[in-house]
N, C-alpha and C positions, 0 to 999 in steps of 0.2 A: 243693416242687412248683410254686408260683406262679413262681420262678425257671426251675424246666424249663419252665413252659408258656409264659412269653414268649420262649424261647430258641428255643422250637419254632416260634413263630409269626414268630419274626424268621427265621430258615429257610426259612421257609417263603415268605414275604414277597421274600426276595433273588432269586430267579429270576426274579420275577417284575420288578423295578426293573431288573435286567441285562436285560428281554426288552425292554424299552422302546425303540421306537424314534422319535429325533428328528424329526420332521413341517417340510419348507416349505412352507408355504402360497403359492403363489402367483398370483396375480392378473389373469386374463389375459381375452381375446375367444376367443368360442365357437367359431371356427373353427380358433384355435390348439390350444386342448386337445381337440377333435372325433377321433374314431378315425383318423380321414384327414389329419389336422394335425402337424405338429412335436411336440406337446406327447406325445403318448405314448412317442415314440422317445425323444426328449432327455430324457425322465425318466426312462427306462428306462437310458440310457447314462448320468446324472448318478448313479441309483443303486446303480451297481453300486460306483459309485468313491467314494460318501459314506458310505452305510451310514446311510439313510435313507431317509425314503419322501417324494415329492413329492406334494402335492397340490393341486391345479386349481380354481381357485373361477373362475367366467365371471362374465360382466356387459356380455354383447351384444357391439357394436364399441369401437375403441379409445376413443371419448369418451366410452361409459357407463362404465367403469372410469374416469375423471376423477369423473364425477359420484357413481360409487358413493364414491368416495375419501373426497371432500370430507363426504358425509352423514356417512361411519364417522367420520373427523376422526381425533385418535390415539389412537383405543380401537379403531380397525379390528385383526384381528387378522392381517390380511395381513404377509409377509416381505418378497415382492419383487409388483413394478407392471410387467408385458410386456404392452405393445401400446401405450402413449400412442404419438404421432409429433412432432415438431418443434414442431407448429401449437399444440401444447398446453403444452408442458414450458414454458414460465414460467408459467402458470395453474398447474402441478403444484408449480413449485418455488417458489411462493409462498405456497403452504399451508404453507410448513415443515414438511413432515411424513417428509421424503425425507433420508437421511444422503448423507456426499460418496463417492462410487467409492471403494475400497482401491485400483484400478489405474487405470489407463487402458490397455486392449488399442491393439494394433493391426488400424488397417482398411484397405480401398481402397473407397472411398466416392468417384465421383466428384469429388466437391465435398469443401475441409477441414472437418472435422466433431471438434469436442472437446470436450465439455461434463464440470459436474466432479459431476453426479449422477446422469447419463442413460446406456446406455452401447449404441451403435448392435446391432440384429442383423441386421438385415435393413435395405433399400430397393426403390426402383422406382419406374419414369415412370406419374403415370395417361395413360392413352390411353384413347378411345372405341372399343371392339372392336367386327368387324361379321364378317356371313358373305360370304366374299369370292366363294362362287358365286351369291350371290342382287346383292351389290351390287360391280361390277367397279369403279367411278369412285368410290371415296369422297371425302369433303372432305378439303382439305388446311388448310382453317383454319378459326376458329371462325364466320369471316364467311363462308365459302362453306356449314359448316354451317347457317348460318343460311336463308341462303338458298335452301337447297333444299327437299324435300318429305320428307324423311327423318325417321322417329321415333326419338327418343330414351327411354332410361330412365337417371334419375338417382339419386342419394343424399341423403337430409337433411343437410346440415349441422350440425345441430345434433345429431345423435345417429350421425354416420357418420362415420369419417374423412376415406375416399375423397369422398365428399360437400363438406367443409369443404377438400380438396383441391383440389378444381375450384372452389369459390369462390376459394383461393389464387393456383390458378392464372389463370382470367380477371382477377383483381385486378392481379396479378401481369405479364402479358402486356397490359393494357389500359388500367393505372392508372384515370384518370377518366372513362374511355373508356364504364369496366366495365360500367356501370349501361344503357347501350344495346345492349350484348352480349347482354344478360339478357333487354331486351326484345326482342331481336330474336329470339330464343332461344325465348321462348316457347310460340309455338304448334309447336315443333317436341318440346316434352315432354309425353309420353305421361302420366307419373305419376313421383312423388316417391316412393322409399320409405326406410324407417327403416336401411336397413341394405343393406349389399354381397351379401350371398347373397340377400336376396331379387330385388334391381336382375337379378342376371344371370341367375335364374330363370325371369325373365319375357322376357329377350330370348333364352333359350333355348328357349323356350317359343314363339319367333315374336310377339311379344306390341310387337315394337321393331327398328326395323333397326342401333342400334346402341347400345352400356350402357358406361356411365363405369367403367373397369377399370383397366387395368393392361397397358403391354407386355409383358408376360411374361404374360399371361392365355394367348395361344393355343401358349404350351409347354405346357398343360396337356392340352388336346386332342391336341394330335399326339403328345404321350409316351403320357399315360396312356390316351390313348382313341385313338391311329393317323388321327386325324383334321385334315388340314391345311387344312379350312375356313372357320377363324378366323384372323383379321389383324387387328393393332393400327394407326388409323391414325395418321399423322405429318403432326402440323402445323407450319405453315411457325413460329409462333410460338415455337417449341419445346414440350414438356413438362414437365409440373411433375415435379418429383421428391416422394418423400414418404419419411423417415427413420422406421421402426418403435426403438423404446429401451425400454430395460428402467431402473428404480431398485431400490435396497431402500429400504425405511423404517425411518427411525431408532426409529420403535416396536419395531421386532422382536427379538423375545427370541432369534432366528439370527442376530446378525450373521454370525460367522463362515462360519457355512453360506449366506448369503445370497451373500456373498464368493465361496465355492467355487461355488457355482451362477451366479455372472456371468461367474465366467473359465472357466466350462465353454463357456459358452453363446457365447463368444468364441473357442472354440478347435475344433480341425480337428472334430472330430469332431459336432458338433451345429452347424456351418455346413455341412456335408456334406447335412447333411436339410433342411435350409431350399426348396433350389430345387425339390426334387418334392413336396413337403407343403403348404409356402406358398406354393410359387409367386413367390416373388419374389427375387432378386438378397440374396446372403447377404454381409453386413458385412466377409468375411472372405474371398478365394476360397478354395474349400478344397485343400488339396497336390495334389486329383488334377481340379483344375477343371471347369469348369463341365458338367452333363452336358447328350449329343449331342442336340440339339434348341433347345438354347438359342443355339448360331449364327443359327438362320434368325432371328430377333428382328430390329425395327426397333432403329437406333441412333440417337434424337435428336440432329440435329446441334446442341443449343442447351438445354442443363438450367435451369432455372427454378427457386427457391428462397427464400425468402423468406428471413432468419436468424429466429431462436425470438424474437429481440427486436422483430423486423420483424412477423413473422404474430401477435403479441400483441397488439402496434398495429393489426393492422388486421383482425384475425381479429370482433368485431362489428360492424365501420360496414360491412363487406363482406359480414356475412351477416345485419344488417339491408336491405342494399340488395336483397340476393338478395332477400329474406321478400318485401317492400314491392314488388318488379317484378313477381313475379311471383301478387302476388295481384292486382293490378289487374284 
């Protein structure tokens, strides 16, 4: 009888061990996995083809995922890390906590981009976006910004990308210069906030004439909302670029699955959702290119970049300098 009864409960036990299904955990900003965002499609089309289920853990913008990273150390139970950018990935890949690529996809990035644990999915110029029926003449540089009477709204630094962006970029664009940009700068900022969705909240809101974004911001408006009110402006300096990158960590008990979920996210089919979710220029164009709206875009004559070994260097004396000007 004791023999039947374990026979039975092993029986019973099997359907349930075959119903299991494998979990990635993945790592990302609130905007990404948001109903509105990439992260529900591409996991939707990553699942159908894995036979798995994805799951979304947030941690603000790209640099609170750095932050959260480091606290967990390698007991975090994350698989893969989407959102870091360029500015970050040797702070990422110094924690050793990050395995090498199984591939390297191809991209068209305008700039060459190869790294051996980061792997591109997106990009995009920041720009100061403004409402181009309220303001016809915008600046074309950061000094004519300055100069004028114009409100801006920006990003933290220290907990935004876009934020640490624009530090890059006037860094970038002004070298020594930088630190009088910042002050000239000044009374032309409304307020500082912690994060990208709230920055353009407020300049939606009338709150600012113009908010640290992204050229590709007013495709969002004219597609989704039929609204061709918003303009990216272009300055004569050029634009910075900022490179979004995904890793897996060498913690994870997925590798493999972590693997299939990189070259997913590499290929036609979730570079396809990037430019109406994200908003931003996909790593990859996809076979049936770019969708109609994304022509009217500014095209910087002049890409700005710093390499991941350059913005490590200089990503704190720059955003000390930022801190230090602008609390005077």
């Amino acid at each position: 009888m004791k023999t039947i009864h374990l026979a039975l409960a092993f029986l019973s036990l099997a359907p349930m061990a075959m119903a299991e299904t494998p979990v990635l955990t993945v790592l990302t900003y609130d905007s990404f996995a948001a109903e509105w965002g990439p992260g529900p499609a591409i996991a939707k089309g990553f699942e159908a083809e894995c036979a798995c289920t994805v799951a979304y853990v947030t941690a603000g913008d790209g640099a609170a995922l750095l932050s959260r990273l480091q606290m967990e150390g390698a007991g975090s139970s994350t698989d893969i890390v989407l959102g870091l950018d360029t500015t970050l990935t040797e702070t990422a890949r110094a924690t050793g906590l990050f395995a090498p690529l199984a591939a390297q996809a191809p991209n068209d990035l305008p700039v060459p981009y190869t790294d051996a644990n980061f792997a591109p999915f997106d990009w995009g110029w920041f720009a100061f976006v403004y409402d181009n029926i309220k303001l016809t003449s915008p600046p074309k540089s950061f000094k004519e910004l300055a100069a004028s009477n114009l409100k801006i709204v920006i990003q933290d630094p220290r907990s935004s990308t876009p934020g640490l962006g624009l530090v890059m970029w006037v860094k970038a664009a002004y070298g020594d210069q930088s630190a009088q940009i910042w002050q000239d700068l000044a009374d032309n900022i409304v307020t500082v906030t912690p994060s990208w969705d709230a920055a353009y909240g407020l300049f939606l809101k009338g709150e600012a004439d113009m908010v640290l974004s992204y050229t590709t911001s007013p495709a969002y408006h004219l597609i989704a909302e039929n609204d061709a009110s918003k303009s990216a402006a272009a300055f004569d300096e050029g634009q910075y670029m900022q490179i979004e990158v995904a890793g897996k960590l060498a913690s994870s008990k997925q590798q493999a699955l972590a693997d299939q979920f990189l070259a997913y996210l590499a290929g036609d089919a979730a570079q396809a959702v990037i430019p109406t979710t994200n908003w931003m220029y996909p790593a990859k164009t996809p076979a049936a290119g770019l969708p109609v709206g994304f022509e009217t875009l500014i095209t910087p004559a002049k890409s700005l970049l710093l390499t991941s070994v350059e913005a490590e260097a200089a990503r704190k004396p720059a955003v000390d300098e930022w801190q230090t000007v602008l609390s005077q």
